[in-house]
TIKEBA-352512 format. One record per residue (C-alpha): x, y, z. Coordinates in steps of 0.1 Angstrom, whole numbers, padded with zeros to 4 digits, always signed. Layout:
! residues N
XYZ...
! end
This chain:
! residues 932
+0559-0020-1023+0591-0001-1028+0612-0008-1060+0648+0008-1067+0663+0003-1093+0672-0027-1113+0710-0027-1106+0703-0024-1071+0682-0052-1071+0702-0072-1086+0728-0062-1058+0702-0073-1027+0687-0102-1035+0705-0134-1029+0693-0159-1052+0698-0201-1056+0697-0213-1092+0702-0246-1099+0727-0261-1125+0702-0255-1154+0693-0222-1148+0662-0225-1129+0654-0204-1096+0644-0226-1066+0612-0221-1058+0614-0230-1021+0644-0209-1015+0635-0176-0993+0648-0142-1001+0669-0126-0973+0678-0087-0975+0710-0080-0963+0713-0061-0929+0730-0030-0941+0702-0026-0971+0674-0029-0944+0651-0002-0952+0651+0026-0925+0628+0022-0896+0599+0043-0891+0592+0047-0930+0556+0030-0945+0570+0007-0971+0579-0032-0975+0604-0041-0986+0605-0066-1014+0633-0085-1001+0614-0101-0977+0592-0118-1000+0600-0159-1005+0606-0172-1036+0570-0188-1038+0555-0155-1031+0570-0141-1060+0561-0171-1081+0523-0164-1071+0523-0131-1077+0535-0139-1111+0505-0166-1116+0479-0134-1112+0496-0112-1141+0490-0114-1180+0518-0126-1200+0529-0084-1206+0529-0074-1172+0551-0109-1162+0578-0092-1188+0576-0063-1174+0583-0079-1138+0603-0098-1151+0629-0071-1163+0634-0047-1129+0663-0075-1121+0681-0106-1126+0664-0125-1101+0629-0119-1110+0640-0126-1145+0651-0160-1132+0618-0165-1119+0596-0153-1147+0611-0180-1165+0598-0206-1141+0580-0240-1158+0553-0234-1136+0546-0199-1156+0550-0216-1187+0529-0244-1183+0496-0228-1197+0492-0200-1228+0458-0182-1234+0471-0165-1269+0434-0154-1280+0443-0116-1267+0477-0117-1286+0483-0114-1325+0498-0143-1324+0517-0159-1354+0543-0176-1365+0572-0152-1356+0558-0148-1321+0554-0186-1323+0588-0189-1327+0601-0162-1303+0585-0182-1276+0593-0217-1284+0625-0215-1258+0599-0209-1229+0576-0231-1241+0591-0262-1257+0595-0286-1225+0569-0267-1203+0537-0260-1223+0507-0279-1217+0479-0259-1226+0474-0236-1248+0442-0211-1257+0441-0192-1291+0421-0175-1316+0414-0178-1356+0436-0197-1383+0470-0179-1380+0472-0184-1342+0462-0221-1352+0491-0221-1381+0514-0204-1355+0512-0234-1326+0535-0258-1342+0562-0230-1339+0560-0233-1302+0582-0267-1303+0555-0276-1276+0557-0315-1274+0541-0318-1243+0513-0301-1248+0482-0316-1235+0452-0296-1240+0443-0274-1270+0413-0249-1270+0406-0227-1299+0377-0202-1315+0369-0185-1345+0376-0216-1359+0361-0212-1390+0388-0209-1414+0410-0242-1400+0415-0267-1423+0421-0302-1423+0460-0294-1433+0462-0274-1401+0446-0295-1379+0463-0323-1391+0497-0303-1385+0488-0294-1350+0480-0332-1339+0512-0350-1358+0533-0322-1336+0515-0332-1305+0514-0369-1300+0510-0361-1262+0476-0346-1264+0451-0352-1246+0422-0330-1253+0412-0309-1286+0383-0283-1281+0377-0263-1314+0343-0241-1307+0317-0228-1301+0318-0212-1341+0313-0241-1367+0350-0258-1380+0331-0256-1418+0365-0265-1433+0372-0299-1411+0363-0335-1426+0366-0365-1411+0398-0370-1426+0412-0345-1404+0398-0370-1373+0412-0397-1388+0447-0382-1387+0440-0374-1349+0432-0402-1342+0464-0419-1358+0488-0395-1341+0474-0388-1305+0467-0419-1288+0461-0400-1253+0440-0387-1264+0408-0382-1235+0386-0356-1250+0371-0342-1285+0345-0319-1290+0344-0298-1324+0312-0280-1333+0299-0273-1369+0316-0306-1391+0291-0311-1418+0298-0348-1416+0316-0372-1391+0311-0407-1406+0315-0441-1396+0360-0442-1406+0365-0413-1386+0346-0422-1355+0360-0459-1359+0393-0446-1359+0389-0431-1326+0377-0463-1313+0405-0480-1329+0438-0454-1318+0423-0438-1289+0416-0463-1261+0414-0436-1234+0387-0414-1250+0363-0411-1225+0347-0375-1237+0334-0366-1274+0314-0340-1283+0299-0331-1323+0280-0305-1318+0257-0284-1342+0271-0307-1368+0248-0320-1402+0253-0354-1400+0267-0382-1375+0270-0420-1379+0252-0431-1348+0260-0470-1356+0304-0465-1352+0296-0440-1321+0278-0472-1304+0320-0490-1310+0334-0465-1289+0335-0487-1258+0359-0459-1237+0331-0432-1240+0318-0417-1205+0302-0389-1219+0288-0379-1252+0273-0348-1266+0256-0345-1301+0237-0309-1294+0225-0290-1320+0229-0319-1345+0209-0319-1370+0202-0352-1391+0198-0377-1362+0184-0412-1367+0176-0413-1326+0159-0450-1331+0199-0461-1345+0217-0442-1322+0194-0458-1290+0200-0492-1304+0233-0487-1303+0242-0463-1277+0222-0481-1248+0250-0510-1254+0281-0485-1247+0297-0496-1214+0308-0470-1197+0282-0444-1212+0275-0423-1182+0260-0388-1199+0244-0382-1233+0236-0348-1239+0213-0344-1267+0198-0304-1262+0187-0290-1297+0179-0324-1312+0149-0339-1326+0152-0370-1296+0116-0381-1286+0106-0398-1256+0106-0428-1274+0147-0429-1278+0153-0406-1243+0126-0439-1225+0151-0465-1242+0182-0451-1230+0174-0445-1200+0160-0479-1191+0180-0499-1216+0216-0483-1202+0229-0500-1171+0254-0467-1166+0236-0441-1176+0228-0416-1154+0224-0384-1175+0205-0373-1204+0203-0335-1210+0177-0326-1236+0175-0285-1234+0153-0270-1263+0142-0303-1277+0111-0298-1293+0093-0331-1297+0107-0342-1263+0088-0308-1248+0057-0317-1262+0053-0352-1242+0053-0345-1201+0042-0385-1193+0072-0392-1180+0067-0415-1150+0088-0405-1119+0089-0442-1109+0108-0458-1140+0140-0445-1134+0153-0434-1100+0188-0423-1095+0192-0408-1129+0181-0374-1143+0164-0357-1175+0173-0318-1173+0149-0309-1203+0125-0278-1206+0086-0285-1209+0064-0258-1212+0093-0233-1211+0100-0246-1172+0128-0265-1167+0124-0292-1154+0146-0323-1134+0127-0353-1146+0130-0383-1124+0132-0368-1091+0110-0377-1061+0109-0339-1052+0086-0311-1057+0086-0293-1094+0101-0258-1076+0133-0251-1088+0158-0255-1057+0178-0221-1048+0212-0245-1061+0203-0262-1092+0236-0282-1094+0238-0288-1060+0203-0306-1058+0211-0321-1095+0244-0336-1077+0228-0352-1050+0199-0368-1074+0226-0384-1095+0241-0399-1066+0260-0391-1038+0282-0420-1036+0298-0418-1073+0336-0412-1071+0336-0394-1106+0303-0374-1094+0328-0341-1098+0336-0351-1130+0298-0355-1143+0292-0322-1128+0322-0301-1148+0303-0318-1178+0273-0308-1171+0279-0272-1165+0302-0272-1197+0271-0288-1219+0245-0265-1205+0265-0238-1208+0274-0243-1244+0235-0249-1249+0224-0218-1234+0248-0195-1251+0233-0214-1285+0198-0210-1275+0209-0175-1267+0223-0165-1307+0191-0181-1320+0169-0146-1299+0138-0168-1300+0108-0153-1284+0090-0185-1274+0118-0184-1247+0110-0154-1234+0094-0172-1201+0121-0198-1199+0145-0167-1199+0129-0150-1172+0120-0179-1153+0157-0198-1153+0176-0192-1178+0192-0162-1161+0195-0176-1130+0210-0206-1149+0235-0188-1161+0243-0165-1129+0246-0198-1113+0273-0213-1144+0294-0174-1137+0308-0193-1105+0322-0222-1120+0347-0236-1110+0359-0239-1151+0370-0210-1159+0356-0215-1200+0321-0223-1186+0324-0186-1164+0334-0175-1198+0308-0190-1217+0275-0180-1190+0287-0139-1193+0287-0146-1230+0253-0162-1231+0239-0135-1203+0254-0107-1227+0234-0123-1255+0200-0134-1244+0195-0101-1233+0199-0084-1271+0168-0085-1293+0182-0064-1318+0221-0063-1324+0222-0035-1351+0200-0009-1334+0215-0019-1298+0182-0031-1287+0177-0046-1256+0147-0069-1234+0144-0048-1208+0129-0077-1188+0154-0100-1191+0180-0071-1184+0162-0065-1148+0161-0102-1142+0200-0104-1137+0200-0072-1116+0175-0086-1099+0187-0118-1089+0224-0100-1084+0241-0102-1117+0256-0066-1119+0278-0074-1083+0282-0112-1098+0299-0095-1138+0313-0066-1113+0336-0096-1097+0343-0114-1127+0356-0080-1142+0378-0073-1116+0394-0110-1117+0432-0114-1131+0420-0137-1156+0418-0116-1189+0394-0141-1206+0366-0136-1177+0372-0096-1173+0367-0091-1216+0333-0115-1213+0320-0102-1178+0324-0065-1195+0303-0074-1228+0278-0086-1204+0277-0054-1184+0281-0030-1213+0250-0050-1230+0225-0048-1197+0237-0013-1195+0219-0001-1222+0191-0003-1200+0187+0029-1177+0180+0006-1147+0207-0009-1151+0230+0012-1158+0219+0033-1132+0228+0005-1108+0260-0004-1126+0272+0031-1114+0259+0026-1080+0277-0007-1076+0311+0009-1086+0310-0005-1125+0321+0026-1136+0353+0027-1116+0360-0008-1124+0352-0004-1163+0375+0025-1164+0401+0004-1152+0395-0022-1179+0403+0008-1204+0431+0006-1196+0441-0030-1202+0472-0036-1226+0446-0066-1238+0427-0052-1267+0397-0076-1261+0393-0061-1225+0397-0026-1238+0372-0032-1265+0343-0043-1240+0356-0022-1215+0349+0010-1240+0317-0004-1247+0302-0005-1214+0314+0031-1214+0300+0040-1240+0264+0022-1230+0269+0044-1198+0277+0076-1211+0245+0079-1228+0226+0087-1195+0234+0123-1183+0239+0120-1148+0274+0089-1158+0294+0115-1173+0307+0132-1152+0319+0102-1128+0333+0091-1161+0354+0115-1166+0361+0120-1128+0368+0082-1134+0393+0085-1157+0380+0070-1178+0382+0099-1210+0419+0099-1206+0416+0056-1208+0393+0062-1239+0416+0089-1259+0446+0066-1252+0431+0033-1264+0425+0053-1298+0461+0057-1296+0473+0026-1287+0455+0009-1314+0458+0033-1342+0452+0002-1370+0434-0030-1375+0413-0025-1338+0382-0016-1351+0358-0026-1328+0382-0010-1301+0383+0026-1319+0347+0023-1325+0338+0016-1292+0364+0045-1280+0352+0072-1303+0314+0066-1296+0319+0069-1255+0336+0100-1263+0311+0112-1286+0286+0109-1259+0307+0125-1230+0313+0157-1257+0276+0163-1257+0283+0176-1223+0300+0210-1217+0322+0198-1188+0331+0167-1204+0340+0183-1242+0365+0202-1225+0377+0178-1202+0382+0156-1239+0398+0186-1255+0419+0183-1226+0431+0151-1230+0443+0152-1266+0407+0138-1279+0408+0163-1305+0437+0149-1323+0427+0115-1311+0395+0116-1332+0413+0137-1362+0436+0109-1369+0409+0082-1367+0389+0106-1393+0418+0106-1412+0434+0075-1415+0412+0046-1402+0394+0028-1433+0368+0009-1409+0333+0031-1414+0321+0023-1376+0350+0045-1363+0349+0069-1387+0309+0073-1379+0318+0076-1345+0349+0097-1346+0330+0126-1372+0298+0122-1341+0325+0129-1316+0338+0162-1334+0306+0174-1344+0296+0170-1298+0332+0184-1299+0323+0215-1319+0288+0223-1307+0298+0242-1271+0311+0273-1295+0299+0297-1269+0312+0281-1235+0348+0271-1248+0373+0270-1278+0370+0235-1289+0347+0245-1319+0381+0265-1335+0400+0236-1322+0393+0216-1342+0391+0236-1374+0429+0243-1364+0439+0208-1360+0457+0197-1392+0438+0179-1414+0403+0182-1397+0382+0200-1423+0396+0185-1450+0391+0147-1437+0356+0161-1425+0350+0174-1463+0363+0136-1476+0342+0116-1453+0308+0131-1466+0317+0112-1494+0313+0081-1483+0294+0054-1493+0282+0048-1461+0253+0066-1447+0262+0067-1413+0296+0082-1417+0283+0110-1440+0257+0121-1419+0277+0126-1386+0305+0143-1409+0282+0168-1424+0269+0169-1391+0302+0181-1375+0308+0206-1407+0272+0221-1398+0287+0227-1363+0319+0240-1374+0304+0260-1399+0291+0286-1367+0335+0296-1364+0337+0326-1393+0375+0311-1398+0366+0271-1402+0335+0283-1424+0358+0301-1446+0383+0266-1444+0355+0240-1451+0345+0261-1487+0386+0265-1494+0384+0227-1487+0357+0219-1514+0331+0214-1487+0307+0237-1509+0312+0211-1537+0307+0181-1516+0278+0191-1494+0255+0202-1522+0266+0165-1539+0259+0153-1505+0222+0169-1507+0216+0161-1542+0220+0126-1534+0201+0123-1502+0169+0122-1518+0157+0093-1506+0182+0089-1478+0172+0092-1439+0160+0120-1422+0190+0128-1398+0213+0127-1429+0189+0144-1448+0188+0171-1418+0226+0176-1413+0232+0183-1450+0204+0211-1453+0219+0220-1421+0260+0222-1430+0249+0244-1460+0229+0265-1441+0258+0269-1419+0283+0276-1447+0257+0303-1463+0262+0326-1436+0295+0336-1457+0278+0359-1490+0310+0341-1510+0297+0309-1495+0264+0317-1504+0272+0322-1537+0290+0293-1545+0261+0271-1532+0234+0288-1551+0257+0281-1588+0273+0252-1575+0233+0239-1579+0225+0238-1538+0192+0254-1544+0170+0224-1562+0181+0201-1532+0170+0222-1510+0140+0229-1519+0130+0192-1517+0140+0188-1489+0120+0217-1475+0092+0202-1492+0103+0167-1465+0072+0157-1444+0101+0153-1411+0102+0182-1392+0137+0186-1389+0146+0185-1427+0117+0214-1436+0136+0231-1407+0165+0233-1416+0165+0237-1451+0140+0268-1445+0171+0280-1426+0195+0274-1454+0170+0289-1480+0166+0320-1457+0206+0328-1460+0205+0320-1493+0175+0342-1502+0195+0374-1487+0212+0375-1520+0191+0382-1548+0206+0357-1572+0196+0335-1553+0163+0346-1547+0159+0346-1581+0173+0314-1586+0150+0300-1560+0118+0313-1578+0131+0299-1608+0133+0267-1594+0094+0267-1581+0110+0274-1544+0082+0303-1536+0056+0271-1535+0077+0249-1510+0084+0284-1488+0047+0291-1492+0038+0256-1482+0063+0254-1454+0046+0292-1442+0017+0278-1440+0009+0245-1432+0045+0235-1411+0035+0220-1372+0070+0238-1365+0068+0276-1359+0107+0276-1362+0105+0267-1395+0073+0289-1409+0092+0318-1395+0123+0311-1414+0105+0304-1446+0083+0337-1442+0120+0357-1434+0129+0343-1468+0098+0351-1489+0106+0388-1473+0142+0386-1487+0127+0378-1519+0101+0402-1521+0117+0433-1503+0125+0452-1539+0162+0439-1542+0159+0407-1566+0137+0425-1591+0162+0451-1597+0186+0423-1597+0163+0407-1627+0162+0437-1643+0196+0438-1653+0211+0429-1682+0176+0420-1697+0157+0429-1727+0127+0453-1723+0108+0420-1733+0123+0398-1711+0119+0424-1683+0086+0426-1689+0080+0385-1686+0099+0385-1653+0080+0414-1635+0046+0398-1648+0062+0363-1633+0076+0380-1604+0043+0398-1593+0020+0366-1593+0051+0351-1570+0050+0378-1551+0012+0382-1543+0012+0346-1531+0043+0349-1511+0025+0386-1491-0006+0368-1486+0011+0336-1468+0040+0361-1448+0006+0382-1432-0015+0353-1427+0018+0342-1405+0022+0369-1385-0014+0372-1377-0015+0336-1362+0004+0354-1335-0021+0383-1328-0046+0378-1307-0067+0407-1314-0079+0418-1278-0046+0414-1267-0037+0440-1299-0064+0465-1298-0056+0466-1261-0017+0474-1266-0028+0498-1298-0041+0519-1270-0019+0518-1248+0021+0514-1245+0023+0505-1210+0052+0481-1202+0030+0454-1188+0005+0455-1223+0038+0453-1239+0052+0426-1217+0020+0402-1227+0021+0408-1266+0058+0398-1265+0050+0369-1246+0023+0363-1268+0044+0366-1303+0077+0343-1287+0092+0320-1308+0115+0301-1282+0135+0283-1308+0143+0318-1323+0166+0325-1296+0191+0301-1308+0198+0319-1341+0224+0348-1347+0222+0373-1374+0252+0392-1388+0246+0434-1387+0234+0429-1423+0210+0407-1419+0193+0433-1391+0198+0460-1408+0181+0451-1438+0150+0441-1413+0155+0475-1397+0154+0488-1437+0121+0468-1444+0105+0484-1421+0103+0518-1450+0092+0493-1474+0059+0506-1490+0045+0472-1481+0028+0473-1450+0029+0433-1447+0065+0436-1449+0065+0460-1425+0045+0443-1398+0068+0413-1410+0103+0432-1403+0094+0442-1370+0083+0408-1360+0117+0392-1368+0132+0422-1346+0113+0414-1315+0117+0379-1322+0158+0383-1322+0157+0411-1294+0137+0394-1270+0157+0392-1236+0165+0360-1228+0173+0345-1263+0210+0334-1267+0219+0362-1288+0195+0386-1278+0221+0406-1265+0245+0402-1296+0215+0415-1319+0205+0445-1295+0244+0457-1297+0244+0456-1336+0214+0475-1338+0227+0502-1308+0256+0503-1326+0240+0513-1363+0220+0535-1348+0189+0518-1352+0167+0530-1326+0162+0561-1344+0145+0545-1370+0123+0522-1347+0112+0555-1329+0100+0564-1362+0083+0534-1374+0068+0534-1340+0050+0569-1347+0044+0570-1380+0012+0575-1394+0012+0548-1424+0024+0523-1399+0003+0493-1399-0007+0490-1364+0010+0456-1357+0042+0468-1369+0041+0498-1344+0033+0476-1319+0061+0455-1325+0087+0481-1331+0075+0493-1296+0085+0461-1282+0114+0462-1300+0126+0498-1287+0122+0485-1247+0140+0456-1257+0169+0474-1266+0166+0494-1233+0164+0465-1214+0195+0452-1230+0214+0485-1224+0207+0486-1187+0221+0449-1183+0250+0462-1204+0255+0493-1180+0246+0472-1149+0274+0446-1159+0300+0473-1163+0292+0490-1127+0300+0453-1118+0328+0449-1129+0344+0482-1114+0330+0479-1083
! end
């Protein structure tokens, strides 16, 4: 559609308003000859479209997107003003208070007649709206209305004619409040509240009394009812008392079966018996409905007799089947539940639609209820009909009940909420009986309500990889990237989720992205910088995942994520987001060698530092993923160097002091962000006086793999100083290195704790302990130092010979041969060694142990060499340079010859020499490469 602009549109389009300002709806819209658009181009022109085609295009848009229509010219401002536009609100999206309130009372004052909102200020805010002829009222989160509001809301609206506050319990509302709506809304037709503690016998009699036309009342999940003043409210048609709790069912049958009109009784949740349900139905000349879902002394009884009571119906559950009591049929469950439950009523009732939008609204509230409560006794009842149930209530007619059914199928899938566990059973139910194309549709309807619930049902299921699997397949990915994008937060939010959910699997990240969808995601954190937490939670996590890949980081980086998730680490108080914005940086910073978003985000303002503050937290969550992104960070020499001027020395070893009895991955990401920071000897320094040493050593004493890992690694840099080393002995560390040496199941971390003992025990931290000391005190410390070090040689050659497999040895001590070579290396790899990356110190002073009178640390030395020069590792090639560079193969030549050479250590520095020619030649070979 082609759309100048708005002065020229103003100019085309002839309009008719009438004498109050109003554009005629019938009146077509005719373009003026000489404005025709030019033949032979592919547009339409909007001119062409009638007034009511306009009108219906502005029934399909949200209230923003009707503005924004609504301003391109003065005609369609006309129309966007229309009564018919006007004539129903859904606020819950909206922050919407009194000001707003007020802003749209012009609109709304003679045209409003039903409204939607959300939570006490939105309630506060509707008597702004001047709405006098406002008929319907539906509101949630309504647990913070009072009787004063409520009270307000009905002596403004002496038109109404139906009050829904629900499905959360209205704790704060008394029967005073229903006496007072009773008194001032004397149309009114329909009252269902959920939650009132007590409704007693004034209140209900003053609906009898005021309210002559109420035909529809619904307490539900409310403490106590008077069942006698119920049985005076001659007008009802159809009743609901679900989920009450203190029933007297032998009183309320008495009196109920006398109520004239009395056509449905829905009692799901209750402790009704046969005994009353027997009564009623016989008793009842009109009654042709009594639902009874989750009723457990009803379930227990199955004597019903099909012959008592033909043309009415029992929709209960008994054993976990559900069941239409009453029927002459068979006990399979028809394809069309409603359909066959229409027909059994009767098929000759004139208000038969009427009993049917009640019944899916009842059993539809009772699901989602029976849903929250995750029993497992329903499991079967689940798998059996309750999804199919509530697939069935998605293509309501009522647009609540659609609502209502994705928000039960998004719940009775979740066993645990907190841990985002989900019954993969029930999840592959609804795919299987074609949920994911049924939520797909709802997503993509105009109706904001539907698309928010219809997403928190997809993002739920896709938790499962099934399901998400077939999410993607069915185009959910496309459609949730679109809902990103939404200027209605609640749509965002489970739009975000579902990405999110999807993101986790591998193979949806990249369709993500190619989606769209990162750009949607960095802009929502944007959009709603404040107050939007679950929206910048949701945001940050789905781009947390899509960092984890290479492709996707940068594609992130790209779209301003970096400084997206900086000023959520910054300035957002809600610890969700903050957990999921430091995770997203940390993925962010952890593809150092394949692109620059690891110094990226150590140059965007304010990252380290907010990094350095959120490891303070009191929350667990948010300080592990923070010191998991200063860990990453830590591998850029400039952000290292940032982080310590930061205080993140300070904090971190606070952090590990305190995470004694804290979990592992936190545990794991402190060890690790020192370790990272101790590759700087300043660094390194400042950790071992700051205090960083006890910590660590407990945690390297941890039974989890990871934490002994990676505080071996931090304790190895540390050791390379010999103040340290000292400090460590001091501190009973040799015993934990010893023990780690030894006994660990991973060989990463007994080779990093046996590279430490040899830092210790290379010579450097006696003469460092030497110094400054009495001849006494020397004395002590060599006697203490030798017994340290006796244990610590015994456990570094007991390590190195697990990796000699002595006819492999004696073979290779005979012979140099590549191919003898070739199998010892093999033999000796450490896989996880390849990931580590020594600065030229750290290989010289290997290269330097090897003329160490020890010949365990000799044999020791060389084994870290071929472990770091081994082709293939990921700095392999980095570690061959340093060492061509120093000139090292000189002394490995040596070593390899010489005569006191243990004959392990010759091997090894064998290996160790044709590494480095290997490496040379792919150096040379990549230069000819490149020339050629």
């Amino acid at each position: 559609m082609f759309v100048g602009s708005g002065q020229d549109m103003s100019r085309r389009v002839r309009q008719r308003v009438d004498e109050n300002g109003v554009v005629s709806p019938s009146c077509s819209v005719i373009g003026d000859d000489d404005d025709s658009a030019p033949k032979g181009q592919d547009y339409v022109d909007w001119t062409s479209l009638s007034y009511d085609t306009v009108l219906l295009l502005f029934t399909r848009l949200n209230y923003r997107d009707r503005a924004s229509l609504a301003s391109t010219c003065r005609t369609w401002r006309s129309l966007g003003a229309s009564s018919c536009l006007w004539s129903s609100l859904d606020l819950r999206p909206h922050k919407f208070d009194l000001s707003m309130g007020a802003s749209l009372a012009a609109r709304c004052a003679n045209n409003l007649q039903k409204v939607r909102f959300r939570g006490l200020d939105s309630a506060d805010a509707i008597v702004n709206l001047r709405a006098r002829n406002l008929r319907e009222i539906s509101g949630d989160y309504c647990r913070k209305i009072t009787d004063a509001t409520l009270s307000m809301i009905a002596a403004r609206h002496e038109a109404l004619e139906s009050l829904q506050l629900g499905p959360d319990f209205c704790e704060r509302i008394t029967s005073d409040a229903i006496k007072v709506i009773a008194f001032c809304c004397p149309k009114l037709r329909k009252l269902r509240l959920s939650g009132m503690r007590d409704v007693n016998s004034e209140a209900i009699e003053s609906l009898a009394k005021h309210c002559p036309q109420l035909c529809d009342v619904g307490f539900l999940d409310c403490l106590d009812i008077n069942e006698e003043a119920l049985g005076k409210v001659v007008s009802l048609r159809y009743l609901s008392v679900a989920g009450t709790i203190n029933m007297n069912w032998r009183v309320a049958a008495e009196n109920w079966e006398k109520l004239p009109r009395l056509t449905a009784l829905d009692a799901s949740r209750t402790s009704i018996d046969h005994i009353a349900v027997s009564r009623l139905l016989k008793s009842s000349q009109s009654l042709r409905v009594v639902c009874a879902l989750n009723c457990p002394l009803l379930e227990h009884d199955v004597s019903f007799s099909s012959d008592r009571f033909k043309g009415k119906l029992l929709i209960a559950m008994f054993n976990n089947t559900l069941a239409s009591k009453f029927d002459d049929n068979s006990k399979k469950m028809p394809k069309d539940i409603f359909a066959y439950w229409r027909d059994l009523i009767s098929k000759e009732d004139k208000s038969i639609d009427e009993t049917m939008r009640w019944i899916e609204w009842i059993i539809s509230h009772s699901l989602l209820r029976m849903a929250e409560s995750n029993s497992q006794a329903l499991n079967s009842f689940w798998l059996n009909h309750g999804a199919k149930l509530l697939l069935r209530l998605m293509q309501s007619s009522q647009e609540d009940v659609q609502e209502r059914a994705a928000t039960g199928l998004a719940t009775f899938i979740v066993v645990d909420d907190e841990n985002a566990s989900i019954d993969c059973g029930r999840a592959e139910a609804v795919m299987r009986d074609g949920g994911i194309r049924l939520l797909l549709k709802l997503a993509n309807s105009w109706r904001e309500g539907l698309q928010s619930e219809a997403a928190k049902a997809i993002a739920n299921l896709s938790v499962n990889a099934n399901v998400a699997k077939a999410v993607a397949e069915e185009g959910g990915i496309n459609v949730l990237a679109g809902l990103a994008k939404s200027m209605n937060r609640l749509v965002a939010e489970e739009a975000a989720g579902g990405l999110w959910n999807l993101s986790v699997g591998e193979e949806h990240k990249n369709e993500i992205a190619q989606a769209g969808g990162v750009n949607a995601l960095v802009k929502l954190i944007f959009r709603w910088p404040n107050g939007c937490d679950g929206v910048l939670e949701r945001a940050a996590g789905a781009l947390a995942n899509l960092a984890a890949d290479d492709k996707c980081s940068t594609e992130v980086a790209r779209a301003g994520g970096v400084h997206a998730l900086v000023m959520l680490a910054r300035n957002c108080k809600y610890e969700g987001a903050q957990e999921q914005a430091a995770r997203a940086l940390a993925n962010l910073a952890a593809h150092g060698d394949s692109n620059n978003n690891n110094a990226a985000v150590g140059q965007e303002a304010g990252a380290l530092e907010a990094l350095v503050q959120l490891t303070k937290s009191p929350h667990e969550g948010v300080k592990q993923e923070a010191a998991g992104a200063l860990w990453n960070l830590s591998f850029d020499d400039k952000n290292r160097e940032f982080i310590a001027a930061f205080g993140g020395v300070e904090a971190l070893v606070a952090l590990a002091k305190s995470c004694s009895n804290a979990s592992t991955g936190l545990q794991e990401r402190a060890a690790g962000a020192l370790w990272g920071l101790s590759v700087s000897e300043a660094n390194s320094i400042a950790i071992g006086q700051e205090g960083g040493i006890p910590p660590l050593i407990a945690l390297a004493g941890s039974e989890a793999e990871d934490v002994h890992e990676t505080a071996a690694g931090a304790l190895w840099n540390l050791a390379f100083n010999p103040g340290n080393a000292l400090r460590i002995v001091a501190e009973g560390g040799v015993v934990a290195l010893v023990h780690l040496c030894s006994s660990s199941v991973s060989k990463m971390a007994r080779f990093m704790a046996a590279l430490a003992l040899a830092y210790m025990f290379d010579g450097r931290m006696d003469e460092y302990a030497m110094i400054g000391s009495s001849s006494a005190e020397s004395t002590s410390k060599s006697v203490s130092l030798a017994g340290a070090r006796i244990k610590a040689l015994k456990h570094i050659e007991s390590f190195v010979t697990t990796f000699m497999e002595p006819q492999i040895f004696a073979a290779a001590a005979l012979s140099s041969a590549p191919s003898m070579l070739a199998q010892v290396s093999e033999k000796v790899r450490i896989p996880e060694v390849g990931h580590l990356r020594c600065s030229g110190s750290e290989i010289g002073r290997f290269v330097t142990m090897l003329r160490n009178p020890s010949p365990i640390l000799k044999a020791c030395a060389a084994f870290a060499l071929v472990q770091f020069t081994i082709p293939g590792g990921r700095h392999a090639m980095h570690h061959a340079s340093l060492m061509q560079n120093a000139g090292e193969a000189r002394i490995l030549r040596s070593a390899a010859a010489a005569a006191n050479m243990p004959r392990e250590a010759k091997i090894f520095a064998k290996i160790v020499l044709r590494n480095l020619e290997h490496h040379q030649a792919e150096c040379s070979k990549g230069k000819k490469s490149i020339i050629l």
